[in-house]
Short mmCIF file of the C-alpha atoms (twelve columns), coordinates in Angstrom:
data_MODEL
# 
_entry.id   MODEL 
# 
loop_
_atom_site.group_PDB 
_atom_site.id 
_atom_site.type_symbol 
_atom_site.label_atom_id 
_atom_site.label_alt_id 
_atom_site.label_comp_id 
_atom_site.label_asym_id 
_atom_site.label_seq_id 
_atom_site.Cartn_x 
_atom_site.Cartn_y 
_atom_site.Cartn_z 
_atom_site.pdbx_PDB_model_num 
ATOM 1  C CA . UNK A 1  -13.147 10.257  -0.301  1 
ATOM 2  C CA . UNK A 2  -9.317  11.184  -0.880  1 
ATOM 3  C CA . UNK A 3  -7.153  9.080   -2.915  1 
ATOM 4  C CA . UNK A 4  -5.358  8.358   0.499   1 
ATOM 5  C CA . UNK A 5  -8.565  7.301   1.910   1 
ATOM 6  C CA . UNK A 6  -8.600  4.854   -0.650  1 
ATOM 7  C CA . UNK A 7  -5.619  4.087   -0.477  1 
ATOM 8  C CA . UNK A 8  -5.667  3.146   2.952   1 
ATOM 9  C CA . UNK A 9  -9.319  1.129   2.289   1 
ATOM 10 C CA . UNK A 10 -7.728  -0.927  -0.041  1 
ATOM 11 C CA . UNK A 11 -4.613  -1.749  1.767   1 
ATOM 12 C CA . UNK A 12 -6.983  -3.012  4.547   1 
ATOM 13 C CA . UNK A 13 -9.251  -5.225  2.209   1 
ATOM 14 C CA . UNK A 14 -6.278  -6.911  0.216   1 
ATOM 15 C CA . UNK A 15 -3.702  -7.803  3.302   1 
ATOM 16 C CA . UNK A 16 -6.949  -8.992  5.615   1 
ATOM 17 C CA . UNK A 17 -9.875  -10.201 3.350   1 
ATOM 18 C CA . UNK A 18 -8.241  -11.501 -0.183  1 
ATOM 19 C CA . UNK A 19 -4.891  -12.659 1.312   1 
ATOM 20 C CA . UNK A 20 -5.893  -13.571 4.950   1 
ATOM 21 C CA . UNK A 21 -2.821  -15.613 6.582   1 
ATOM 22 C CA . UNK A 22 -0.916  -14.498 3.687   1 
ATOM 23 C CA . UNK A 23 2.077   -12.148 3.787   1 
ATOM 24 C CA . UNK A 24 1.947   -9.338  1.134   1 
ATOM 25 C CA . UNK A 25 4.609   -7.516  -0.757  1 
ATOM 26 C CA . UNK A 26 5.052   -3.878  -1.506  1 
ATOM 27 C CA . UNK A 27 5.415   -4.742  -4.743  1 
ATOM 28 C CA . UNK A 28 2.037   -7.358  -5.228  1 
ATOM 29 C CA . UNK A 29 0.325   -4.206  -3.495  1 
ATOM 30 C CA . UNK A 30 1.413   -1.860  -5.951  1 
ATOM 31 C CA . UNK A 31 0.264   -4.256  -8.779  1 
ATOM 32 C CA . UNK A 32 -2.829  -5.477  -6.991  1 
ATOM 33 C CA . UNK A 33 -3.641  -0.794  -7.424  1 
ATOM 34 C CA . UNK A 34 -2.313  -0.672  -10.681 1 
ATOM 35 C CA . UNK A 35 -4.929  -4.127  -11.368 1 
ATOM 36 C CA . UNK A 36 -7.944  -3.163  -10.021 1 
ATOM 37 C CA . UNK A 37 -7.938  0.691   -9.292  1 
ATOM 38 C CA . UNK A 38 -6.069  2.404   -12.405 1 
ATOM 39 C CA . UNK A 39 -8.239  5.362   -11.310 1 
ATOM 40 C CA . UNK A 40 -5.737  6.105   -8.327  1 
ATOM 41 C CA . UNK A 41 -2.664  5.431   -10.066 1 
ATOM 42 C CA . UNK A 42 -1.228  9.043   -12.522 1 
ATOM 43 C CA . UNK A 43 2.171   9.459   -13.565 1 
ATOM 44 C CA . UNK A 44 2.768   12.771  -11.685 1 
ATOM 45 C CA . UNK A 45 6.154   13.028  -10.054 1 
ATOM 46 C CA . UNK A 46 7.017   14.543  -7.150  1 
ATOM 47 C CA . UNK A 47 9.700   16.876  -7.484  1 
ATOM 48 C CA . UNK A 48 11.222  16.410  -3.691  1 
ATOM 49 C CA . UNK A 49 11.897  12.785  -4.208  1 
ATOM 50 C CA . UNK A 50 11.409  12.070  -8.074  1 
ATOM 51 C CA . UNK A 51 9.295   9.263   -7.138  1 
ATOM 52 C CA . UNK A 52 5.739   8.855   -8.481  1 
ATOM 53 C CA . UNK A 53 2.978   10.591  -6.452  1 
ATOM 54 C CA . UNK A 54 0.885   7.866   -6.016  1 
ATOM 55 C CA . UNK A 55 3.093   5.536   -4.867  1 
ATOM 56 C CA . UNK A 56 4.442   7.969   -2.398  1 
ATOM 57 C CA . UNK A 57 0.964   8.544   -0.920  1 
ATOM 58 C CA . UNK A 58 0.267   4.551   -0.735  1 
ATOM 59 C CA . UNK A 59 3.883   4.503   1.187   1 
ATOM 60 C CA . UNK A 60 2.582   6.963   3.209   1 
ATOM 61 C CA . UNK A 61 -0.975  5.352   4.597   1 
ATOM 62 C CA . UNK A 62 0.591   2.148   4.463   1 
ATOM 63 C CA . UNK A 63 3.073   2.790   7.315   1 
ATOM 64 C CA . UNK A 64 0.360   4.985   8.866   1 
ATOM 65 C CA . UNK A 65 -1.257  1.395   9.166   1 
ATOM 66 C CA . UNK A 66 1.177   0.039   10.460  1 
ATOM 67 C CA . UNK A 67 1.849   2.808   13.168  1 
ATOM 68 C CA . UNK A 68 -2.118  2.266   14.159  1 
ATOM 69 C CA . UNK A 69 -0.963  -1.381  14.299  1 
ATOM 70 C CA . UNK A 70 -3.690  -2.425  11.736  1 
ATOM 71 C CA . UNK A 71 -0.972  -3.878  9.763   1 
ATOM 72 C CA . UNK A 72 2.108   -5.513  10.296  1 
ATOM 73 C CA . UNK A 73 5.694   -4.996  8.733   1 
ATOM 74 C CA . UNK A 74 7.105   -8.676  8.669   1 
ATOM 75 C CA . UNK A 75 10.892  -7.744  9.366   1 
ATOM 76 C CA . UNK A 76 11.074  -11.379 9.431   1 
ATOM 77 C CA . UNK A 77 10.492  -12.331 5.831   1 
ATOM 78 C CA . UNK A 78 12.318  -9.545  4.337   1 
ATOM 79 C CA . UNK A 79 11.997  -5.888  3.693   1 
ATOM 80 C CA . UNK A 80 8.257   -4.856  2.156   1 
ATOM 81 C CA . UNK A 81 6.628   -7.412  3.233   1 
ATOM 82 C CA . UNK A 82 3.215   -6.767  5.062   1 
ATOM 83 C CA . UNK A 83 0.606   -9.126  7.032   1 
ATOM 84 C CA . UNK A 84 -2.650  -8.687  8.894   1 
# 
């Protein structure tokens, strides 16, 4: 499995089993990675953008998530915040 694919796993499991009814942060997601799967998390940069790789690719299958409609953006709490 890819480090997206797990990305995108995990995404799934924290916003709809830990947290169900619960709105999520970009931020508490990136800590909730960092916490319990330092194995996908490296300190490679991507030159493009400067940001850090792995965050880039959890950006990236998160909003794939929510284009699928597995996950919603709530727009109504505030920017980065994510539901089930």
């Amino acid at each position: 499995m890819t480090r997206r694919q797990e990305f995108a796993r995990f995404i799934s499991h924290v916003i709809r089993d830990e947290r169900a009814g619960y709105a999520v942060s970009i931020s508490d997601l990136y800590a909730a990675v960092e916490r319990e799967h330092s194995e996908l998390v490296d300190d490679e940069v991507e030159t493009s953008t400067g940001a850090l790789r792995w965050k880039h690719e959890f950006r990236w299958e998160l909003e794939t998530l929510v284009v699928r409609g597995d996950i919603k953006r709530r727009k109504d709490l505030g920017r980065g915040i994510y539901s089930a």
